[in-house]
N, C-alpha and C positions, 0 to 999 in steps of 0.2 A: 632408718628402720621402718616395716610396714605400720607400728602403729602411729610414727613423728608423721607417717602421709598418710593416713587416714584422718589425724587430727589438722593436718594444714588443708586435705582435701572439704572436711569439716565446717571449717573458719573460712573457706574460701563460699560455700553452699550457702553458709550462714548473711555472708557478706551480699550475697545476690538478692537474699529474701528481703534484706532490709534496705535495699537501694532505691529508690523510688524518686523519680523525674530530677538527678543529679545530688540528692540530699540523702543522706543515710541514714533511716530511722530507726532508731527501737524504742520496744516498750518491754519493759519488764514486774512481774509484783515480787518483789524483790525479802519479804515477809523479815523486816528486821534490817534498817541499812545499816552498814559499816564502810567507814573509808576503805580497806580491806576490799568488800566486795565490788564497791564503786572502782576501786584499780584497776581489780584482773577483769571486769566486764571489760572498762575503755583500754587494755593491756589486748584485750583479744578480741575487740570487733573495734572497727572503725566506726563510730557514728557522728555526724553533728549534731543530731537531737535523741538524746536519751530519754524518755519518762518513763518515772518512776511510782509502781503506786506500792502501799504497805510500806512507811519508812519507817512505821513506827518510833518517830520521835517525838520526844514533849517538850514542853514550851522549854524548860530547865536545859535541854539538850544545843551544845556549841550548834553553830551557823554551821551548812553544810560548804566545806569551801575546798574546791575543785582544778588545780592548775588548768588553766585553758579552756576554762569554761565558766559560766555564767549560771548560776544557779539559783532555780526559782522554787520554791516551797511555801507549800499546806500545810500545817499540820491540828492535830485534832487537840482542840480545846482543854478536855475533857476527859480523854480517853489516852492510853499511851499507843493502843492498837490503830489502826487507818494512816493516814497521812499522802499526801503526792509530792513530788519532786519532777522538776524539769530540767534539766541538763543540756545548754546550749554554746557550741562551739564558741567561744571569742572569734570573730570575723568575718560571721556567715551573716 
């Protein structure tokens, strides 16, 4: 249908933005992570380096753990708001 190719036309523009000297980066502030969101992002863009800012998680909050990836996190002391995350392919 026109709107299934406009959405792959989409994901294809998206994929160009974020390709950079053979590495596929993004960044997102993501305002609240969930495994959930972390899916459908790596579900519809290919990247090897994800970062993440706004995870808002706290200290109390499970490890963020990510099939095929390597996951590095901030998070805020003190506060439940701020936080970063980095999200790196296993194998790169």
């Amino acid at each position: 249908t026109n709107g299934s190719a406009r959405i792959r036309k989409a994901k294809i523009e998206r994929q160009k933005r974020w390709k950079m000297a053979g590495l596929n980066i993004g960044s997102i502030n993501i305002t609240g992570v969930s495994l959930f969101k972390l899916k459908m992002i790596l579900e519809t863009h290919t990247v090897d380096v994800l970062c993440v800012q706004e995870t808002w998680l706290t200290s109390s909050t499970v490890k963020l753990d990510i099939p095929g990836y390597q996951v590095y996190e901030e998070r805020r002391a003190l506060d439940k708001l701020g936080g970063i995350a980095l999200l790196v392919r296993r194998g790169i």
